[in-house]
C-alpha positions as CSV (number, residue, x, y, z in Angstrom):
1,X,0.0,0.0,0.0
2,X,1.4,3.6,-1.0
3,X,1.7,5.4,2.5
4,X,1.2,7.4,3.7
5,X,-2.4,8.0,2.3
6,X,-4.1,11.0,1.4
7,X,-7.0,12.5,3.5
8,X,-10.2,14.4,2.3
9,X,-12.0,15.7,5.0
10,X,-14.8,18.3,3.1
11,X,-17.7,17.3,1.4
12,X,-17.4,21.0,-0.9
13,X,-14.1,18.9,-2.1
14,X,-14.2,18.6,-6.0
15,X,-12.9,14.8,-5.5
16,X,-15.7,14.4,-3.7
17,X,-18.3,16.2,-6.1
18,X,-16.6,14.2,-9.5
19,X,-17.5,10.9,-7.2
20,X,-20.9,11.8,-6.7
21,X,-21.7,12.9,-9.9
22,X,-20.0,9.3,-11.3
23,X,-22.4,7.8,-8.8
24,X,-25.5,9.3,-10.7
25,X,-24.6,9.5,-14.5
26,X,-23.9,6.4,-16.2
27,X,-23.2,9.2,-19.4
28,X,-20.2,10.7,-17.4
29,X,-19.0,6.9,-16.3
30,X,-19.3,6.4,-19.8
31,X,-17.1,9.3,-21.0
32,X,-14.7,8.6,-18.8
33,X,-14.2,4.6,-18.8
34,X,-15.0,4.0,-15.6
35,X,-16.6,1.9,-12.7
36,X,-17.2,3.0,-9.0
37,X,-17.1,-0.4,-6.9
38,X,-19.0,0.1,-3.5
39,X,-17.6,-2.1,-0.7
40,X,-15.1,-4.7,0.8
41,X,-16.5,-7.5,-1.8
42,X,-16.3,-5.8,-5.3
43,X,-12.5,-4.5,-5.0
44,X,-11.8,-8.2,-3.8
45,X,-13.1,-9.9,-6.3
46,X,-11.8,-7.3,-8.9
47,X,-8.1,-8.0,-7.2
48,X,-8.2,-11.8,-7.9
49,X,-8.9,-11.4,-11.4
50,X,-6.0,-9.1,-12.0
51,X,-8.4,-5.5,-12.4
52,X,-5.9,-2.5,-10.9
53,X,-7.9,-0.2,-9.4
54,X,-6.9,3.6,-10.2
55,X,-8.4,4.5,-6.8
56,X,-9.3,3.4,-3.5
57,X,-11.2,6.0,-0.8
58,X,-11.1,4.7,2.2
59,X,-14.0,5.2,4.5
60,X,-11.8,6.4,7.9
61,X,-13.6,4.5,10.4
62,X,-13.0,1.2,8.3
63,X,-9.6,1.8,7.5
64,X,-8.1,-0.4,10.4
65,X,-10.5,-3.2,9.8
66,X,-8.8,-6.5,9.4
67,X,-10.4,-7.1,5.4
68,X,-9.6,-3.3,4.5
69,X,-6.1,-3.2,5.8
70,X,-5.3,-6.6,4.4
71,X,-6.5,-5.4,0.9
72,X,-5.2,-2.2,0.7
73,X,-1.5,-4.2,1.4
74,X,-2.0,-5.9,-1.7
75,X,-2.7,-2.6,-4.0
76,X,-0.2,-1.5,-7.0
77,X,2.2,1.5,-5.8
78,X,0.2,3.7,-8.7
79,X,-2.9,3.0,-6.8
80,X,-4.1,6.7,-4.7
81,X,-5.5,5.5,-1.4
82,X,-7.7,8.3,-0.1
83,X,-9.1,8.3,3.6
84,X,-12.4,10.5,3.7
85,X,-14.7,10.8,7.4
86,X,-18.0,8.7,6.7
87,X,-20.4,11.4,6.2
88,X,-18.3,12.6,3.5
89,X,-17.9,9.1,1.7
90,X,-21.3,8.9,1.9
91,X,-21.6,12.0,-0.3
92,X,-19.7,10.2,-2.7
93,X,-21.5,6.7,-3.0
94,X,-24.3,5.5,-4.8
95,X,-25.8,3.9,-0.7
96,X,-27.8,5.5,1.8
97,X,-24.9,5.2,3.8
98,X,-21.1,5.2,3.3
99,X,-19.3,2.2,2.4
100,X,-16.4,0.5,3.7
101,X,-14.7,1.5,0.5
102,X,-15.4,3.1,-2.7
103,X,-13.2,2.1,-5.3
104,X,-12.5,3.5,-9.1
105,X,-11.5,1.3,-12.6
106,X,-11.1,1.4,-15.7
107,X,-14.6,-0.2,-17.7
108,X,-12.9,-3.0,-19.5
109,X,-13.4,-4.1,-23.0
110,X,-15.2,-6.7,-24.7
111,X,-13.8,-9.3,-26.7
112,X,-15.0,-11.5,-29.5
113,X,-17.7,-13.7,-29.7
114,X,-16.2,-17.1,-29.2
115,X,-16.9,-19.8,-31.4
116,X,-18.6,-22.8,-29.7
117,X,-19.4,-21.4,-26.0
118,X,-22.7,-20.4,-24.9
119,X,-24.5,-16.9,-24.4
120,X,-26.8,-14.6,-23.1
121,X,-28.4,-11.8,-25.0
122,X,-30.6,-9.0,-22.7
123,X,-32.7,-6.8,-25.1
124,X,-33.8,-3.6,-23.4
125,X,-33.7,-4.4,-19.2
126,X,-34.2,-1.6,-17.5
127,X,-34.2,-2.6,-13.8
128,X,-30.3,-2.3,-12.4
129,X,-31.2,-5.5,-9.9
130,X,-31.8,-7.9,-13.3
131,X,-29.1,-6.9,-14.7
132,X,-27.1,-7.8,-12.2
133,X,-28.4,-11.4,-11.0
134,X,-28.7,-12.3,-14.7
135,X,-25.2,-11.8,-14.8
136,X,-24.6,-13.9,-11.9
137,X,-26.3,-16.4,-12.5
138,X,-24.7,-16.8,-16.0
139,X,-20.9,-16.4,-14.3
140,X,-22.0,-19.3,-11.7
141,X,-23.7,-21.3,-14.8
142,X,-20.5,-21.3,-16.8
143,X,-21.4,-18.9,-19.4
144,X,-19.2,-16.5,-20.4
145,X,-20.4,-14.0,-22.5
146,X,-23.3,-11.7,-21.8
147,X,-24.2,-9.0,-24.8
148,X,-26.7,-6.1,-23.8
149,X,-28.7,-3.8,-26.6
150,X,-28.3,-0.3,-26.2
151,X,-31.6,0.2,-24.0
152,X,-30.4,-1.7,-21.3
153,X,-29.5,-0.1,-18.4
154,X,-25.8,0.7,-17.2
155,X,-24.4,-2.6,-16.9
156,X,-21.5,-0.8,-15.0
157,X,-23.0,1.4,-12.8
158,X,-23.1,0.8,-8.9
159,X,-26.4,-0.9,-8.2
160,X,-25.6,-3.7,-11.2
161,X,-22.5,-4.0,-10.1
162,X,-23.3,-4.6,-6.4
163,X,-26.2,-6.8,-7.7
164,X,-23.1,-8.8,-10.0
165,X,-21.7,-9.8,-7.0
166,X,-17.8,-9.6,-8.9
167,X,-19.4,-11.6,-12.0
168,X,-18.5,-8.1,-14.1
169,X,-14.6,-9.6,-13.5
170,X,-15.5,-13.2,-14.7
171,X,-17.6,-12.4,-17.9
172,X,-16.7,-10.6,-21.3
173,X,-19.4,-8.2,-21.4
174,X,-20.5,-6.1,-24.3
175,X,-22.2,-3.3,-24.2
176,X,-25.0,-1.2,-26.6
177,X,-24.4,-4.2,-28.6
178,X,-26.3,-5.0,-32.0
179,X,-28.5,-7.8,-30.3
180,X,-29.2,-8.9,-34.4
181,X,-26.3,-9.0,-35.3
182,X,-24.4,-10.9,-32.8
183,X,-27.4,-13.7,-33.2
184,X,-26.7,-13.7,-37.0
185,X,-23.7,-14.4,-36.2
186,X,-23.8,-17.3,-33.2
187,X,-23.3,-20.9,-34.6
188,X,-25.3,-23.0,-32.0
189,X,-29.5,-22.6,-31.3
190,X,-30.2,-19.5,-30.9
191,X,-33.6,-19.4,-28.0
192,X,-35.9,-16.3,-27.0
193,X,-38.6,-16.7,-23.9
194,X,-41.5,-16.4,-25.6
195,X,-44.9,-17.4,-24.1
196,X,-46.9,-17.3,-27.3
197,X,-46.3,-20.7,-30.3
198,X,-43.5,-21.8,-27.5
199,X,-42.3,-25.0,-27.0
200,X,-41.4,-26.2,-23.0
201,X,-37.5,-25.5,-22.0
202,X,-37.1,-28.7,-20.7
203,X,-38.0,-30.2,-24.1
204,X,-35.0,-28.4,-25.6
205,X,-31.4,-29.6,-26.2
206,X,-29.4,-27.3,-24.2
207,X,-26.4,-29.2,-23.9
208,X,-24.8,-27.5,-27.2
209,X,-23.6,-23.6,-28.0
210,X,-27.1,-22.0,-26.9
211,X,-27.9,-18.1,-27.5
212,X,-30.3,-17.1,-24.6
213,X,-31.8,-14.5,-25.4
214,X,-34.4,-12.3,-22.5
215,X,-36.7,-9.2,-23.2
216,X,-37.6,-6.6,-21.5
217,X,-39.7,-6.3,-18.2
218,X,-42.7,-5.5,-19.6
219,X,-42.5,-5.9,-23.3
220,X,-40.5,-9.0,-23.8
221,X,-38.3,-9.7,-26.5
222,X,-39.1,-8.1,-29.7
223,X,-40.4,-9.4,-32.3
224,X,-37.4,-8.5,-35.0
225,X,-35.2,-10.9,-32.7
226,X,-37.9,-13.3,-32.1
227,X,-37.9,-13.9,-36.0
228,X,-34.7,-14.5,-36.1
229,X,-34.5,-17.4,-33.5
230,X,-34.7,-21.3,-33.7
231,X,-37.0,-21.3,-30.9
232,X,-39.5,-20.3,-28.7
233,X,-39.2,-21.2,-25.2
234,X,-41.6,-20.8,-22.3
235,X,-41.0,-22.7,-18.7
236,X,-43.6,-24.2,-17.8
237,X,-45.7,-22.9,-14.8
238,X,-48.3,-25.2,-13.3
239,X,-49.1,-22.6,-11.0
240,X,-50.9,-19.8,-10.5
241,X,-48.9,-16.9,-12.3
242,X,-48.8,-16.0,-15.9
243,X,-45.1,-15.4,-16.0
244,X,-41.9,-15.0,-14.0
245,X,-39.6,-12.0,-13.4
246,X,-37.0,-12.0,-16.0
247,X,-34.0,-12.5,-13.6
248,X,-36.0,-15.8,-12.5
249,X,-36.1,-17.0,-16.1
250,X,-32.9,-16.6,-16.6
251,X,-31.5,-18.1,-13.8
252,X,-33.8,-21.5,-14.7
253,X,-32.6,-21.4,-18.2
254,X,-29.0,-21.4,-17.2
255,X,-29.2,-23.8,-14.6
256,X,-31.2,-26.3,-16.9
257,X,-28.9,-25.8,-19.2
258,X,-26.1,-27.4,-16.4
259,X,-28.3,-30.2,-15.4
260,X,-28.4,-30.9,-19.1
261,X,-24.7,-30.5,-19.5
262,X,-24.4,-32.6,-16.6
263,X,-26.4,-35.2,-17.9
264,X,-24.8,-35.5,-21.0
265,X,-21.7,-35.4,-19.3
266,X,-22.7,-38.4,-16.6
267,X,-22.7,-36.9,-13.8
């Protein structure tokens, strides 16, 4: 850790005011290629696969916890640690209360589609919270590459990231992607939830390259990508609701797709 460490002690600071407005505008987070992580958990998780923060701020009252210290040994010299009282940190964060930590990176880029692994495609999701358990769910099913159309909410900004749970650091994410494009160009089934002319998951083979692709809260997936799948897919639902939140679809559709894997496999 680069001692000693800085200290900002006003809320008026213009450190303090840049943070706060990063917190807010996913436009400005865009401009300038970066993430704000909120916590102990996301800076871990973006340490053990190799992310370098550019900046850590230190909530002062946290600062000789055993988890802080021990990560804030561990950070590259270039790293600015900044210790800031809790009311202002607060001022800072995306929470209703200050953070342990607040930490900045760099957005990192996507790569290429990859020819023979599985996907997930997200057309137009608007709630931060779906976002972010759709993307753990696929990290934890094994699939690594999530593409999201350019009405989806900030898949970087603080509440999908704290949703993610540190999946943003195991997944190649692409962003305000062409969502038609990328399923002309998949070479395995390519699958929309639909409820309407569907066929059952379960009856599906998911235990090649599969293209998931989920719609939109309210509206579903549109109907310019639904013409351009191999399939409709509806889980089936012998209760008594007429469908499921997206982030609950999702996370059946992945995990079926590992039992089927599974199966295949022997397991």
């Amino acid at each position: 850790m680069p001692y000693p460490y800085k200290s900002i002690t006003s809320p008026q600071n213009e450190t303090v005011k840049h943070l706060a407005r990063l917190a807010q505008s996913s436009r400005d987070r865009r401009r300038e290629g970066v993430m704000l992580l909120e916590g102990i958990h996301l800076l871990q998780s973006s340490l053990e696969q190799g992310v370098e923060p550019l900046a850590v701020y230190v909530n002062d009252q946290s600062v000789a916890h055993a988890e802080v210290s021990r990560l804030l040994q561990v950070l590259s010299a270039d790293c600015d640690v900044i210790a800031m009282p809790d009311a202002v940190l607060a001022k800072a964060s995306a929470l209703a209360s200050a953070p342990e930590l607040l930490t900045m990176c760099r957005r990192p880029e996507a790569g290429q589609m990859v020819a023979g692994e599985s996907c997930v495609l997200l057309e137009d999701l608007q709630d931060p919270g779906n976002i972010g358990t759709i993307l753990r769910g696929a990290a934890a099913s094994g699939v690594r590459s999530v593409w999201l159309s350019k009405g989806c909410a900030d898949v970087y900004s603080p509440k999908v990231l704290r949703a993610g749970m540190g999946a943003h650091f195991v997944l190649d994410i692409h962003e305000q992607a062409d969502l038609a494009s990328a399923m002309r160009g998949f070479a395995g089934r390519r699958l929309v939830t639909h409820l309407e002319g569907s066929v059952s998951l379960y009856a599906e083979d998911l235990s090649g390259p599969v293209a998931l692709v989920f719609g939109n809260e309210g509206a579903g997936v549109s109907e310019a990508l639904v013409a351009l799948a191999d399939a409709r897919v509806r889980i089936p639902m012998p209760g008594h609701a007429e469908s499921l939140n997206v982030a609950m679809a999702a996370t059946v559709c992945l995990f079926e797709r590992v039992r089927q894997c599974e199966a295949k496999a022997g397991r």
